[in-house]
C-alpha positions in Angstrom: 79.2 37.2 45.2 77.6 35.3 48.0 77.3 31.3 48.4 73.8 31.2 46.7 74.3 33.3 43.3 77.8 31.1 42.7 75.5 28.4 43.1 72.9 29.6 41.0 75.3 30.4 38.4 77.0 26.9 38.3 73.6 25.3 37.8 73.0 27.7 35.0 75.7 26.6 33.2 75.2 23.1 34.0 72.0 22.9 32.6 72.9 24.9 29.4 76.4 22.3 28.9 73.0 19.6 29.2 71.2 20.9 27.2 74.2 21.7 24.1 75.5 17.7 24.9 71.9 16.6 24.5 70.9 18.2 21.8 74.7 17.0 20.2 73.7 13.6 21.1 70.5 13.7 18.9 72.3 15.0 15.8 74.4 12.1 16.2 71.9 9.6 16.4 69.8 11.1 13.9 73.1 10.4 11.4 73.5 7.8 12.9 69.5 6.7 12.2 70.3 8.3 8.6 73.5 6.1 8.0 71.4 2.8 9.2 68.4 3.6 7.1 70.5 3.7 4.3 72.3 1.1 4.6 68.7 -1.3 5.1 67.6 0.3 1.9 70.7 -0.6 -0.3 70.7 -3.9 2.0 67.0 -3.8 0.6 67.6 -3.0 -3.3 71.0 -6.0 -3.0 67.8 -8.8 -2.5 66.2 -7.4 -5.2 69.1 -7.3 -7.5 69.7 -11.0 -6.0 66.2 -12.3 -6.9 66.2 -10.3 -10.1 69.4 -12.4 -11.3 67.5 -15.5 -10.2 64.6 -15.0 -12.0 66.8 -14.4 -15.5 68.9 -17.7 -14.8 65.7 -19.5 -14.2 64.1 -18.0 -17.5 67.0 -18.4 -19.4 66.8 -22.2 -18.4 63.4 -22.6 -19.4 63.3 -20.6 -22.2 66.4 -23.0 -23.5 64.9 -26.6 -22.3 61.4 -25.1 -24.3 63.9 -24.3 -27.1 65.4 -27.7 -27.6 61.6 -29.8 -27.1 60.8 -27.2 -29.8 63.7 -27.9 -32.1 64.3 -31.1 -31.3 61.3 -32.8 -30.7 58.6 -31.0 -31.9 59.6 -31.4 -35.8 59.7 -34.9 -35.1 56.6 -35.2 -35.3 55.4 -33.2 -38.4 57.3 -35.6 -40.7 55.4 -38.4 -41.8 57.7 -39.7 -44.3 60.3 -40.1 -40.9 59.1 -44.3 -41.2 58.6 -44.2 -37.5 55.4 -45.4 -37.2 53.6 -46.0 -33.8 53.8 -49.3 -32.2 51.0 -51.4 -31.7 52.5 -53.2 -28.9 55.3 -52.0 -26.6 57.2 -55.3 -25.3 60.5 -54.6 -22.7 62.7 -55.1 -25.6 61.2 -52.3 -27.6 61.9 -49.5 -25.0 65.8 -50.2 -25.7 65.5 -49.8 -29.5 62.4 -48.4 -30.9 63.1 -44.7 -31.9 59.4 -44.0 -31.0 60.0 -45.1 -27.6 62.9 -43.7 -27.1 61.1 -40.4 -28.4 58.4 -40.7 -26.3 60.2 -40.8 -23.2 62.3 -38.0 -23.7 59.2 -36.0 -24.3 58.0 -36.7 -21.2 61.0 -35.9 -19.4 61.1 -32.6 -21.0 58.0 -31.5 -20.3 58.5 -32.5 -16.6 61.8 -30.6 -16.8 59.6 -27.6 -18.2 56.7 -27.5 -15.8 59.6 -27.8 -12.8 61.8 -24.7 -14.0 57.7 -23.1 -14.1 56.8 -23.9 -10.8 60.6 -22.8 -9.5 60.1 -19.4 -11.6 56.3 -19.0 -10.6 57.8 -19.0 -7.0 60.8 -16.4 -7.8 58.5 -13.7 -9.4 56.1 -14.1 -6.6 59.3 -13.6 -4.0 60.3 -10.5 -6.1 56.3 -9.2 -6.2 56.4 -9.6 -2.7 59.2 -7.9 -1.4 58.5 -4.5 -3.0 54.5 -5.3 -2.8 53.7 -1.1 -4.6 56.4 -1.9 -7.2 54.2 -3.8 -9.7 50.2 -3.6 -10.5 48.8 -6.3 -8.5 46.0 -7.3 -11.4 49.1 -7.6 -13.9 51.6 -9.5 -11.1 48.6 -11.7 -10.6 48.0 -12.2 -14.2 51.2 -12.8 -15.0 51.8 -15.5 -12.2 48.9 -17.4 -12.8 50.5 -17.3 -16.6 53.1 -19.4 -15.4 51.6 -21.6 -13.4 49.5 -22.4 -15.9 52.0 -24.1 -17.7 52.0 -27.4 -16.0 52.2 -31.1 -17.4 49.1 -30.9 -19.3 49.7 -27.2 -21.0 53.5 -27.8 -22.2 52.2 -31.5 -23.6 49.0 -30.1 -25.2 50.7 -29.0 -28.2 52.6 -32.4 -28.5 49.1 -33.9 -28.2 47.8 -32.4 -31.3 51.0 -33.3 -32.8 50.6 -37.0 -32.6 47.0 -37.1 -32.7 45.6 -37.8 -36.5 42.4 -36.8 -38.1 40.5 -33.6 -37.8 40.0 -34.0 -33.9 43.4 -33.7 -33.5 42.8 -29.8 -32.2 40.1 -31.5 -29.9 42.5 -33.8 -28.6 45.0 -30.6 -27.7 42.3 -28.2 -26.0 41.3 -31.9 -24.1 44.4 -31.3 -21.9 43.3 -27.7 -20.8 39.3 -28.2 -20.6 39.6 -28.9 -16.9 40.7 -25.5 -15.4 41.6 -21.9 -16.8 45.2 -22.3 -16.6 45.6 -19.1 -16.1 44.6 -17.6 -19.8 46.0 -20.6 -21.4 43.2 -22.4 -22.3 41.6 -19.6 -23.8 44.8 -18.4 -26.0 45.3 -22.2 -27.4 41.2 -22.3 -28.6 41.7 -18.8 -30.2 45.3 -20.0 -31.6 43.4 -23.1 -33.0 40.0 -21.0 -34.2 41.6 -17.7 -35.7 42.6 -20.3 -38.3 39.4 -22.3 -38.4 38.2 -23.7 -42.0 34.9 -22.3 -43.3 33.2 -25.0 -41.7 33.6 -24.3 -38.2 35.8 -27.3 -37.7 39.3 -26.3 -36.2 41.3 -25.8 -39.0 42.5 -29.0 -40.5 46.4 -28.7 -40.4 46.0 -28.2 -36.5 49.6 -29.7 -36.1 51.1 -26.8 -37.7 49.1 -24.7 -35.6 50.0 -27.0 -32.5 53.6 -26.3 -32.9 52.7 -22.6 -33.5 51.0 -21.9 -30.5 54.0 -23.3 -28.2 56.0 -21.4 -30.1 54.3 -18.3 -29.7 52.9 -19.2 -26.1 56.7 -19.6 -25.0 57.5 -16.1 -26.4 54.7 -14.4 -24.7 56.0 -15.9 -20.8 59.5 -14.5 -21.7 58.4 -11.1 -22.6 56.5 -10.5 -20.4 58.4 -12.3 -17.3 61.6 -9.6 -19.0 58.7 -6.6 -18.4 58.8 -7.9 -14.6 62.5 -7.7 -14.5 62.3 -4.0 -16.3 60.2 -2.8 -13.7 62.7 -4.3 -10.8 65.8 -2.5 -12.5 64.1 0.9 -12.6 63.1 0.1 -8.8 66.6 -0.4 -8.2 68.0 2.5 -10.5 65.6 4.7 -8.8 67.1 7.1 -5.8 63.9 6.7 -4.0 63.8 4.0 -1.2 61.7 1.0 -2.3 59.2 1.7 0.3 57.8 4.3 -1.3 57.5 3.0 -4.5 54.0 3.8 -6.8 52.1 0.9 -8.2 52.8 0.7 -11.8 51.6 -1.0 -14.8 54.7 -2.9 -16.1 52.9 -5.4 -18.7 51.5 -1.9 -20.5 48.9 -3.8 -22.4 51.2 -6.2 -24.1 49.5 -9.6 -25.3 46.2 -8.5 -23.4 43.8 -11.3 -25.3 39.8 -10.8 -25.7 37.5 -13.0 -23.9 36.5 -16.0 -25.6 32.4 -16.2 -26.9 30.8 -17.7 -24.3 27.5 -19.4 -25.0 24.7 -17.9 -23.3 22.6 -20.7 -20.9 19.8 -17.8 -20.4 18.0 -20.0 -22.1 15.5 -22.5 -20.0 13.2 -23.6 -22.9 12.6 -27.8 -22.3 12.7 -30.3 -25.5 11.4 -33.6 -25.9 13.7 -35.4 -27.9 12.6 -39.4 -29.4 15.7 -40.9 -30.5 14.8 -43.2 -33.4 15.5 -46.6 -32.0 16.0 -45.4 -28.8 14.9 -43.3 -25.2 13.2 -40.3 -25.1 14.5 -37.4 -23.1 13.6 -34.1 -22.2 15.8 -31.4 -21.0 17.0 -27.8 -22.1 19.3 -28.7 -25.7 22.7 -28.5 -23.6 21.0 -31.2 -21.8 19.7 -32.8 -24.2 22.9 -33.1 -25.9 24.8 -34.4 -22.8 22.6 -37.8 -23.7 24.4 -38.4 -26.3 28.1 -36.3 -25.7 28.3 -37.2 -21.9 31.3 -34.7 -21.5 29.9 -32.2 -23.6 29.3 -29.9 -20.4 33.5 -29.9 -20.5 33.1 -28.1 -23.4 30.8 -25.6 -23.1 33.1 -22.6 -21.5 33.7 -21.3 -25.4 30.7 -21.8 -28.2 34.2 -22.4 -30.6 35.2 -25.3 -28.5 31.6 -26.6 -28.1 31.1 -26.8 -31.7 33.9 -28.6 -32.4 33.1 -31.3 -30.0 29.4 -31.6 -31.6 31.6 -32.2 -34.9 33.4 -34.6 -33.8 30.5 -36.6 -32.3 28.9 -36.5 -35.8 32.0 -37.8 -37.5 31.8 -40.5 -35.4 28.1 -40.9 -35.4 28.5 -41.1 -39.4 31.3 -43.4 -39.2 29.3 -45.5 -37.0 26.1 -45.2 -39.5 28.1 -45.9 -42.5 30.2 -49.3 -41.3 25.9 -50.5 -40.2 25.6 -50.5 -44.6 28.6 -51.8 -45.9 27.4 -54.9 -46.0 24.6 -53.6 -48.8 24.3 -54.0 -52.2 26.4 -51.6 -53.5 29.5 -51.6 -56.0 33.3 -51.7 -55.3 33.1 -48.0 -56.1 30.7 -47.1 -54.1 32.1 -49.2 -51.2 35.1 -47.8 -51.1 33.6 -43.9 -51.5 31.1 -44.8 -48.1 34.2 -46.5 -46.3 36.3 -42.8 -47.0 37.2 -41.3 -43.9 34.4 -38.5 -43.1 36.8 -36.1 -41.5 37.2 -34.6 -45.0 35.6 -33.6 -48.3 34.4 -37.1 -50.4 36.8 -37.1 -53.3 35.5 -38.7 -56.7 38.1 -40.8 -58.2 38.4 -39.0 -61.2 39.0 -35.9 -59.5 37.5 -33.0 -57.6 34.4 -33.3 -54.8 31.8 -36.1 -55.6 29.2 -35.0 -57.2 26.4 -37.6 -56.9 25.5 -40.5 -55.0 23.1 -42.6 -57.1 23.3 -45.8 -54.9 19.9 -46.3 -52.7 21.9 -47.6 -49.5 22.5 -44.0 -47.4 26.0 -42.6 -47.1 26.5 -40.3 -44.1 28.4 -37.4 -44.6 29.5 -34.4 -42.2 27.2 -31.1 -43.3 29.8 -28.4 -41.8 32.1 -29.5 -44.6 29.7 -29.1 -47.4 27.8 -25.5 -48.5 27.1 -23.5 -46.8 29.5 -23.8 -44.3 32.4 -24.2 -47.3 32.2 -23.5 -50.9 31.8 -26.5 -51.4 28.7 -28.5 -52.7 27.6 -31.5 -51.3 26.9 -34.7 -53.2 23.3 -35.3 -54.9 21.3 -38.2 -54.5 18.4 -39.7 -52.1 20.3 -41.6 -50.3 22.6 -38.8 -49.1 22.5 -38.3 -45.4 24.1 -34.7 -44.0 24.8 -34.8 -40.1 24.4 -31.5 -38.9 26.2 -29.7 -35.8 26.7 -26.1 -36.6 24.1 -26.1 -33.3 22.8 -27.4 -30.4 19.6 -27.8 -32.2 20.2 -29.0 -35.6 23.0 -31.5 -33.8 19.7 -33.1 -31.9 17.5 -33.4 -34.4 20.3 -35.9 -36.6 19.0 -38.8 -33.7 15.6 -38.1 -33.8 12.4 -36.0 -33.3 13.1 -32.9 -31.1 9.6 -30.8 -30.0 9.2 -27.8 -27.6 7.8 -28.2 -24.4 7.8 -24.9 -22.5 9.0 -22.1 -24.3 11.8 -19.4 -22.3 14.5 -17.0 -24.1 15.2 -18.1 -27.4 19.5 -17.9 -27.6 21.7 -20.5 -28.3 24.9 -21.6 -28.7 
């Protein structure tokens, strides 16, 4: 064998050794890819595990400071016969040793505490949403976070505002601290909390305290199941063989607590009303206009026809209020004084029992029509004199003032 074919040869097997040693060196880099892939995926499902544990410790803390403002606090409030009565004046003395102000701070504190461990939580969940982005149905993650950050200041102290609030504008006074913005579903879940239980009337129902106190009960129950169907999905992320990466976008709230959309009122409506005030301006505007004349906030109130109504209520209980103290100072008996000085928040009780039934005196006693038929079973008073402030709508609310007329005539709906 000549110089060239041992040459030949040698480079033959050179090149096949290469080739073997090359392709060796792939399959161990492709373990070795293999080995390092796995390792970033349980690496991966380790930080999930880790924010999962953080989210419960965080839940578990605000689910327990909720508990005790419930328990502890809360019931404070729904006992009258307690003999803590509000101060009229808070001096530097008092803070030390009135109950009431020693009460009053710790609510405060708490519901800071609260909307803190909220905020901390909020940001957890988003961390855990994010870092396996397929894992959970973005609508639902979205939902669900805005759920929780709707629970600041104002939405953990609404409840307590009803609480201490008297009178039957005390549900007013609790959807007041969530008019502003949506708080993420909030708002609308307290006004259907407050209106499922509403009195024939219209008026939100008139032990709104009770329902106060229910609906942070119930509220608090809704973030903790479904911040624990969050943390469900996560463990079967993390039980699951597959890497996170190619997880599916699933639904983990699976319809739970889903709430219908609160009656809006409809503002198709452009027909224009001249409205003369007895005594006073004349204006003319569409009726939701109208109406901000006399309830300059009323446009706050007008993202649910429920909450809308109520408002007009309550500006007739005051308007009659107003009305009545203007005729005190008539003719009329110690009776009858004392039935037109009765609060107008409720039904006029006779003081031998049961509704009044007449009103024979001819100075006028102003009375609120939503709690008299046929809003309730109940009959209002007879007589002259009687005056029945209506507010069941936009309408009949305007024409307590005054004189209201058409102008121009559009789509007849209203709130």
């Amino acid at each position: 064998m000549d110089l060239l074919t041992w040459f030949d040869l040698i480079t033959t097997v050179a090149t096949v050794l290469a080739v073997l040693v090359s392709a060796y060196a792939v399959a161990l880099a492709r373990d070795a890819v293999k080995v390092s892939e796995a390792g970033l995926e349980t690496g991966r499902k380790d930080t999930l595990l880790a924010i999962t544990t953080q989210v419960r410790s965080t839940l578990n803390d605000l689910i327990a400071s909720s508990g005790e403002f419930d328990a502890q606090l809360l019931p404070y409030w729904k006992i009258p016969e307690s003999g803590l009565g509000l101060p009229v004046h808070v001096t530097g003395s008092d803070v030390g040793e009135d109950p009431w102000v020693e009460r009053e701070v710790r609510v405060h504190a708490q519901a800071r505490r609260m909307t803190t461990l909220g905020t901390i939580l909020a940001s957890e969940l988003a961390g855990m949403f994010g870092h396996v982005p397929t894992g959970w149905d973005a609508d639902e993650s979205e939902r669900l976070l805005g759920w929780i950050r709707g629970f600041g200041d104002g939405a953990w102290f609404a409840p307590y505002a009803a609480l201490v609030s008297d009178g039957p504008t005390s549900a007013l006074t609790m959807i007041d601290y969530l008019r502003s913005e949506e708080f993420g579903g909030l708002r609308t879940f307290a006004v259907d909390q407050l209106f499922d239980q509403a009195s024939p009337g219209g008026l939100p129902h008139p032990r709104a305290k009770n329902v106060a106190s229910a609906m942070f009960n119930v509220s608090r129950d809704r973030l903790m199941v479904e911040v624990l169907a969050a943390l469900a999905r996560a463990d079967e992320l993390i039980a699951d063989g597959a890497p996170l990466a190619s997880a599916e976008t699933a639904r983990f709230l699976r319809g739970i607590h889903d709430l219908p959309a609160a009656p809006m009122p409809s503002r198709d409506d452009t027909t224009t009303y001249r409205l003369v005030r007895r005594g006073g301006p004349t204006s003319e505007g569409t009726l939701p206009e109208l109406v901000a004349t006399l309830i300059p906030d009323y446009a706050e109130y007008e993202f649910d026809s429920r909450v809308a109504r109520a408002r007009r209520d309550a500006s007739v209980l005051h308007h009659a209020t107003e009305q009545q103290q203007k005729v005190l100072g008539a003719e009329l008996s110690d009776r009858e004084r004392r039935l037109a000085d009765s609060p107008k928040g409720s039904v006029l009780e006779d003081p031998d029992g049961g509704p009044l039934g007449s009103w024979s005196s001819r100075a006028p006693l102003f009375l609120a029509a939503s709690l008299y038929a046929p809003y309730t079973d109940v009959p209002a008073p007879d007589g002259h004199a009687v005056r029945l402030l209506e507010s069941a709508t936009e309408q009949s609310y305007l024409e307590n003032f005054g004189r209201l007329t058409v102008l121009s005539a559009g789509s007849a709906q209203e709130s």
